[in-house]
C-alpha positions as CSV (number, residue, x, y, z in Angstrom):
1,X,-45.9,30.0,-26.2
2,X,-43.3,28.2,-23.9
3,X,-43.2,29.0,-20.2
4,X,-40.2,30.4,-18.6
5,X,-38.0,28.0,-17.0
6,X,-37.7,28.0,-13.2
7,X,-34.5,29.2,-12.2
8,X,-31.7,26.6,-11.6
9,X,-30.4,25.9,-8.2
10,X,-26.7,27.3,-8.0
11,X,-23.6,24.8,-8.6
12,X,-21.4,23.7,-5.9
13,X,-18.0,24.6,-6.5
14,X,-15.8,21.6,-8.0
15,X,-13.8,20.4,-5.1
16,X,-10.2,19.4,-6.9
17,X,-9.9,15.9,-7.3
18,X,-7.0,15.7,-4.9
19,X,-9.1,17.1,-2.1
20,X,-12.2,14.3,-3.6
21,X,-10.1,11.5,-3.1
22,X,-8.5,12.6,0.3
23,X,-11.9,13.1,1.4
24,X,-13.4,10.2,0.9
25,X,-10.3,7.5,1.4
26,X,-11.9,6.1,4.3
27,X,-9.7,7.1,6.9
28,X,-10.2,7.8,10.2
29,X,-9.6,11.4,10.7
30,X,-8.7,10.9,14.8
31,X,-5.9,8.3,13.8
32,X,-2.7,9.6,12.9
33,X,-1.7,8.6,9.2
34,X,1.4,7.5,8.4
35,X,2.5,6.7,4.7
36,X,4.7,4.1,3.6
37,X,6.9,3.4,0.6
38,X,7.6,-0.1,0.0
39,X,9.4,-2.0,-2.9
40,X,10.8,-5.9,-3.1
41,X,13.9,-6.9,-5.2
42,X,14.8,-10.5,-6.8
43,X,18.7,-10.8,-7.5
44,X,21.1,-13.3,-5.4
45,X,18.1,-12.8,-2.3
46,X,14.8,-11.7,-2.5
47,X,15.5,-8.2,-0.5
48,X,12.6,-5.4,0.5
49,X,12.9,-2.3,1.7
50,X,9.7,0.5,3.0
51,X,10.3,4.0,4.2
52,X,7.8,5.0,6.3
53,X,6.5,8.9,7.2
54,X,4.5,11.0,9.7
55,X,5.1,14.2,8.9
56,X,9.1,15.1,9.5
57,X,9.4,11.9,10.8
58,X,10.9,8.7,8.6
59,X,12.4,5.0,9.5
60,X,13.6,2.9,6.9
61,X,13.2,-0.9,7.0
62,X,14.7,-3.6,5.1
63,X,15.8,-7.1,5.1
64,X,16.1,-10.6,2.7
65,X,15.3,-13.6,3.0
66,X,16.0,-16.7,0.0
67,X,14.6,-17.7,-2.7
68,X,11.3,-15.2,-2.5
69,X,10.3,-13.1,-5.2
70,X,10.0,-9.6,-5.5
71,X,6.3,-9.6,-5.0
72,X,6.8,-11.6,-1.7
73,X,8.9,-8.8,-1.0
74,X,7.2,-5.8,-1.8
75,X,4.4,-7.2,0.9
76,X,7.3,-8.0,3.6
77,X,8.3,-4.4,3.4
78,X,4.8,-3.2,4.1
79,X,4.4,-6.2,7.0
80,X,7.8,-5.1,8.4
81,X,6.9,-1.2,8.5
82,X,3.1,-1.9,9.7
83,X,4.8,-3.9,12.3
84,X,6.8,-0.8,14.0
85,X,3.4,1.0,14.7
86,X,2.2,1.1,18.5
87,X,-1.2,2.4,18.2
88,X,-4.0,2.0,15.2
89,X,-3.4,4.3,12.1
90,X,-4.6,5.5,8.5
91,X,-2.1,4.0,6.6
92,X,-1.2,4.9,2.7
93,X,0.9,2.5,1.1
94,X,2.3,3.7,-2.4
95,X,3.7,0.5,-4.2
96,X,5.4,-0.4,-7.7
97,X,3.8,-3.9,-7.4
98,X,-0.1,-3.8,-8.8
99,X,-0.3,-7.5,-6.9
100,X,0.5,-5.7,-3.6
101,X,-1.7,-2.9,-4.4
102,X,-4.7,-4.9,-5.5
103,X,-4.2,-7.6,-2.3
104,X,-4.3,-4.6,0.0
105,X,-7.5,-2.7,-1.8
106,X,-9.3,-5.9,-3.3
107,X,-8.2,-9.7,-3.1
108,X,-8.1,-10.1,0.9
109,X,-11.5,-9.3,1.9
110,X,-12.5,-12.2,-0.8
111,X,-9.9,-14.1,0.1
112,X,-10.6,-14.2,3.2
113,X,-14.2,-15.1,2.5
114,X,-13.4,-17.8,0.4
115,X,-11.4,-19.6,3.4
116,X,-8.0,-18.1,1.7
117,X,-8.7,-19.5,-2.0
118,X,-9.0,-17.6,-5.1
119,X,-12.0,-17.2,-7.3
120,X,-10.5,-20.5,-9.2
121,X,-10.0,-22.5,-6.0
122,X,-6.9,-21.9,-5.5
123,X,-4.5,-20.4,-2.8
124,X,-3.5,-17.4,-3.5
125,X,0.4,-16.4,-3.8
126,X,2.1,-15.8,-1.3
127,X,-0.5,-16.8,1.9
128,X,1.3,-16.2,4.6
129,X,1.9,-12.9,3.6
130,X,-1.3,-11.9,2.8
131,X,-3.2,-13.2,5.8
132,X,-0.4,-11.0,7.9
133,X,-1.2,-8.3,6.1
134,X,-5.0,-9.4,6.5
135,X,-4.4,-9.1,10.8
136,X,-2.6,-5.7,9.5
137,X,-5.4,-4.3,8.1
138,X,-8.0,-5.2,11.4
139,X,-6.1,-3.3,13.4
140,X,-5.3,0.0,11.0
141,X,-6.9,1.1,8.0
142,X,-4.9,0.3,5.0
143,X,-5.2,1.7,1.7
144,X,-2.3,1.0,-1.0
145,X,-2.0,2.8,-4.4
146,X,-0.1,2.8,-7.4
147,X,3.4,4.7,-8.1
148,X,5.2,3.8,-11.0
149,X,8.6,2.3,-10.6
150,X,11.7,4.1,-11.8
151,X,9.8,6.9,-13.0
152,X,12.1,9.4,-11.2
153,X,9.9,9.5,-8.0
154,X,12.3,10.3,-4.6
155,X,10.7,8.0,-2.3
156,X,10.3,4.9,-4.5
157,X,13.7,5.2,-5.9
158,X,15.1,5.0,-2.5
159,X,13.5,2.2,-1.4
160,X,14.4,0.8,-4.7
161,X,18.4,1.5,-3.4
162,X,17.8,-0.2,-0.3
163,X,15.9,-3.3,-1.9
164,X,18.5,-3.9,-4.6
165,X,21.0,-3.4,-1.6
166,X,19.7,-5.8,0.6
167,X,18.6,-8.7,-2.5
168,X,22.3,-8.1,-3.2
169,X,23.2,-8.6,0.6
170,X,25.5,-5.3,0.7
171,X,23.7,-4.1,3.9
């Protein structure tokens, strides 16, 4: 004859994965948070453009400079936006470039370890760039994820605009 089971301990209610992820992003909740939008065009220039938001509040950067790619300038629009703060924040970046993304979230701390050389001894892309973002990110917390370019989303297709614009020097 089996004995009767002890009764379980009830389940704590599944917090939605939004609220997860929010949760445990790292940011400091006494900083404000700011997101920012960036994206990096190649045509006649290499041109970059990042919207960045607090709440109701929005500036839009952008610039270009020769013979960079759009990579280099996907990062310059997040160095240029970054820049404008006064004070330490949380900041989201949401980026159509996976090598932005993954510098921000991955590469740099091991980078930076490795006396600014990748895994294979090399430099990595873009240097200058990246250790400016490095000095960035000790002084706000940075956190960059993925959006899919030209997939229809507001804020990414505007910066897109203003990149193109500015790689085609028509602003």
């Amino acid at each position: 004859m089996r004995k009767p089971r002890a009764p379980r301990a009830p389940r704590e209610p599944r917090v939605p994965r939004a609220q997860r992820e929010s949760a445990s992003n790292g940011f400091d909740p006494s900083r404000p948070t700011v997101t920012i939008y960036s994206d990096g065009s190649r045509r006649q220039l290499g041109g970059y453009a990042g919207l960045m938001t607090q709440g109701q509040n929005s500036i839009v950067v952008y610039g270009n400079e020769p013979h960079e790619t759009s990579n280099a300038m996907e990062m310059q629009a997040v160095i240029s936006c970054v820049a404008k703060l006064k004070i330490p924040c949380n900041v989201e970046i949401a980026c159509d470039s996976t090598y932005t993304e993954n510098s921000i979230n991955k590469w740099i701390k091991d980078w930076k370890r490795r006396n600014w050389h990748t895994a294979a001894g090399q430099p990595p892309a873009n240097l200058e760039r990246v250790m400016q973002l490095s000095n960035q990110a000790a002084v706000h917390n940075m956190k960059a994820r993925h959006v899919p370019g030209h997939s229809g989303h507001p804020e990414n297709e505007l910066v897109d605009w203003f990149a193109g614009r500015a790689a085609d020097n028509k602003i």
